[in-house]
N, C-alpha and C positions, 0 to 999 in steps of 0.2 A: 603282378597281381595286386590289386588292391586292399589294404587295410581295411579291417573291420571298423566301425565308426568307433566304437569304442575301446578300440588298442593304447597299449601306453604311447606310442610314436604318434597318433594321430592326437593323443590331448597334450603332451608335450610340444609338439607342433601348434595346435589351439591355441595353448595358454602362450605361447612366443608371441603370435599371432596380435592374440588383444592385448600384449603387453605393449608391443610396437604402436597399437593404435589408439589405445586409450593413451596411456602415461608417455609416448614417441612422439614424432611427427609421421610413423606411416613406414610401413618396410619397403626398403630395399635389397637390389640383389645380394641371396648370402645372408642376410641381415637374420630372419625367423632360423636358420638352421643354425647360428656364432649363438642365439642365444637360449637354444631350445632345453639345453639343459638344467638352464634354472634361471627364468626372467626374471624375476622378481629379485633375484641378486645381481642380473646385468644391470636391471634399473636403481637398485641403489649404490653399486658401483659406481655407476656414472655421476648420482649424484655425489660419492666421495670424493671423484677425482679432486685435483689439487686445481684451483683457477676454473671450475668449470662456471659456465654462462657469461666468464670475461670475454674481451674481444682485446688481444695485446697485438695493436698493429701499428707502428712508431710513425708509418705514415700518415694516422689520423692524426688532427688537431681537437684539442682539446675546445669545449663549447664556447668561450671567451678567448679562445684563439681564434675560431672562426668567427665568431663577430665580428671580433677588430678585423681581420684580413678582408670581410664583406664589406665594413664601413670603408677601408683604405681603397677596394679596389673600385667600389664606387664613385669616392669621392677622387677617383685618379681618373676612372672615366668622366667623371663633370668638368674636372678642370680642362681634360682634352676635347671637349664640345665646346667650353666656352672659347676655347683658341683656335678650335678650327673655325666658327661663327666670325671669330675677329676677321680673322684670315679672308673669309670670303665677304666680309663687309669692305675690308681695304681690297681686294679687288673689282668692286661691282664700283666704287670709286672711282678709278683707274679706270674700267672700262668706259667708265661718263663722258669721258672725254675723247673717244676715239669715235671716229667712225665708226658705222653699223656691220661694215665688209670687215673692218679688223676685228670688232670684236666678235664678231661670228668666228672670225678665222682664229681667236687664238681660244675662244669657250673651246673649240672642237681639237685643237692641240691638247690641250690640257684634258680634256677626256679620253683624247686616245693613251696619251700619257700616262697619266694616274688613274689606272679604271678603280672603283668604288673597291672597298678591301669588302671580304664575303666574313658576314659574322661570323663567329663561334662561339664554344659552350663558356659563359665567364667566370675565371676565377673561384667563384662562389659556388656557383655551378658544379663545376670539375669538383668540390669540395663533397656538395652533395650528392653526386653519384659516386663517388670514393665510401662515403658511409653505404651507402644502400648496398653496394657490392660488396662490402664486409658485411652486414647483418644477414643478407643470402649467404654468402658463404659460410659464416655460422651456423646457419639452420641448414646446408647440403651436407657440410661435413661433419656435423654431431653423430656420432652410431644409433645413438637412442632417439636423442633430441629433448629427453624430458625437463633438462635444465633448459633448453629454447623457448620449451612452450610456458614456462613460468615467466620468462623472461618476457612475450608476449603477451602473456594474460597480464601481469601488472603493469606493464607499456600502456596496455590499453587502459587498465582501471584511473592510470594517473598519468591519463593524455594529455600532448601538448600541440599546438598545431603547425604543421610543416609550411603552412601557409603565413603563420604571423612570425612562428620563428624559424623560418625554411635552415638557417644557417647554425642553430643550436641544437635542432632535435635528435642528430646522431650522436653528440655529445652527451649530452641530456639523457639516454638510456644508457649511455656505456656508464656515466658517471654516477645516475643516481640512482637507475634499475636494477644493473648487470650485481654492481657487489652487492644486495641485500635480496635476490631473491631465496638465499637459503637461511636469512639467519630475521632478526626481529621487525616485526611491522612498524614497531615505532620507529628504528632508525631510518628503514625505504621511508616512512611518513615528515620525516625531519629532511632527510635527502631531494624528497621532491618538488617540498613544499616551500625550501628555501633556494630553490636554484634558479638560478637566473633567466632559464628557459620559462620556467614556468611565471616568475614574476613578472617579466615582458607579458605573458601571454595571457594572463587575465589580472595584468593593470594594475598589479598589487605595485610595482615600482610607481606608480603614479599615486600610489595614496597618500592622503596626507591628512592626521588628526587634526581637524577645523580648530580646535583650540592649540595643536602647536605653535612653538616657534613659527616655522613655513606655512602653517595654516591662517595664521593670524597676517603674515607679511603678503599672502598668495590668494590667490581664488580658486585654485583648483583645490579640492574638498578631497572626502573619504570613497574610496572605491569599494563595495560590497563584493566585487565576484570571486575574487580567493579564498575568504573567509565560507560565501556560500555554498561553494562547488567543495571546501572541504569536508563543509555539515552534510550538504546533499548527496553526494557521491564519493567521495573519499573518506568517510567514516562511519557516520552515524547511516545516512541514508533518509530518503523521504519517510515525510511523516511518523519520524521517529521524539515527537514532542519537543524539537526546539521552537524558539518563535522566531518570527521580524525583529526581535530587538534581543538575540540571541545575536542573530547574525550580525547587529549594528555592532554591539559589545566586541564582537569577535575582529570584526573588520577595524574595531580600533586599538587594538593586542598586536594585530599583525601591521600598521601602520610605522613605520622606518628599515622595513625589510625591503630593501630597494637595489638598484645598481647604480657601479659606477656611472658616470653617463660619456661617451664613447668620444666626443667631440670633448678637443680639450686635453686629453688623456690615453694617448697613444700605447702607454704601459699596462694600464689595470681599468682601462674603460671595458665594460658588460661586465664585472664580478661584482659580487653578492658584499651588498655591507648594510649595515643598521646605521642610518641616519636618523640620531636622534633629535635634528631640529624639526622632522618628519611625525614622532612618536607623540598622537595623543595622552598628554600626562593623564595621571590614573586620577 
């Protein structure tokens, strides 16, 4: 027999319901009856748990582990194209000199022989989908989810992109999202804005205060887009009364927050350091 709309079992049921889909990601089976008793203290349970919104999985690599392993596996594949090229320059040599019947007959050994290796997914690759399958399984196995979606909502606020830094950006949310979505804005704001994901990804590693040190020695100048994406979207927000020479000033505060550089530096190339031959004097 059906409940009356407004029985205690159908608003307890209710309020499960929009607690799952506002403050969750959305119920599942089981999920509206574990917490029909009292949502609002499943949902701040969850947010007490111990570690909640981390991701502790020993087989990710840290975001300046994955660089250096992208830059290595790369530069293992160019070394192995420029040797196979050698390779078939000193045989198209050797073939120079042979008859046209030999060298037909031994192109077509060597083919049957060694047929072409069939690509796969590289190194860097496998690294990337290792993250993306951890941050799904974070958000399937959360009960509530509500520390997921914060984790999402600030991901997005303080994006970085999987296209410039395809190799950092898993890193880059466990590192400087995951620990601050419960606790101050200013530390997530220090976290994101100094990490090396982010410094790659809008150029701030390539700034350099025109009257520096490196600015005076170099031609490459001051890059504006960290300092503006912090005014225009990561804090202040459009049209909130700064100017053009807000953002100049800014962009030259944030001038020697740079990284290692990756060639050269096998141990601590892509981490975050302040090169002060970099820093426009005040």
């Amino acid at each position: 027999m059906a409940q009356p709309v407004n029985s205690p079992r159908h608003d307890a049921t209710t309020q499960a319901a929009l607690a799952l889909h506002r403050f969750g990601l959305g119920p599942r089976p089981g999920s509206i009856a574990a917490i029909a008793s009292d949502p609002r203290g499943a949902v701040l349970a969850e947010l007490e748990r111990p570690g909640i919104g981390r991701i502790d999985n020993p087989e990710l690599l840290t975001s300046v582990q994955s660089a250096r392993a992208a830059f290595e596996a790369r530069a293992q594949r160019q070394a192995e194209r420029i040797v196979a090229e050698r390779a078939k320059k000193e045989a198209e040599q050797q073939q120079a000199g042979m008859s046209n019947a030999t060298a037909e007959d031994a192109g077509a050994t060597r083919s049957e022989a060694t047929p072409p290796a069939q690509p796969g997914p590289t190194p860097e690759r496998r690294n990337v989908l290792k993250e993306v399958r951890a941050r799904l399984d974070a958000a399937l196995d959360a009960e509530i989810g509500f520390a997921e979606r914060l984790v999402w909502f600030w991901s997005n606020h303080f994006c970085v992109s999987a296209y410039r830094v395809p190799n950092m950006t898993g890193g880059y949310e466990r590192e400087a999202i995951r620990p601050h979505i419960l606790g101050r804005f200013a530390d997530m704001l220090l976290a994101t804005e100094s990490h090396p994901a982010m410094l790659v990804y809008l150029d701030n590693a390539l700034s350099i205060g025109p009257n520096s040190v490196a600015g005076i020695n170099r031609t490459r100048g001051l890059n504006e887009n960290l300092a503006r994406e912090i005014l225009e979207l990561h804090t202040l927000g459009v049209r909130t009364g700064y100017s053009q020479v807000d953002v100049i000033r800014f962009a030259n505060v944030l001038t020697g927050w740079t990284t290692i550089p990756l060639v050269g530096n096998p141990e601590h190339g892509a981490e975050f350091i302040f090169n002060r031959r970099m820093h426009e004097p005040a």
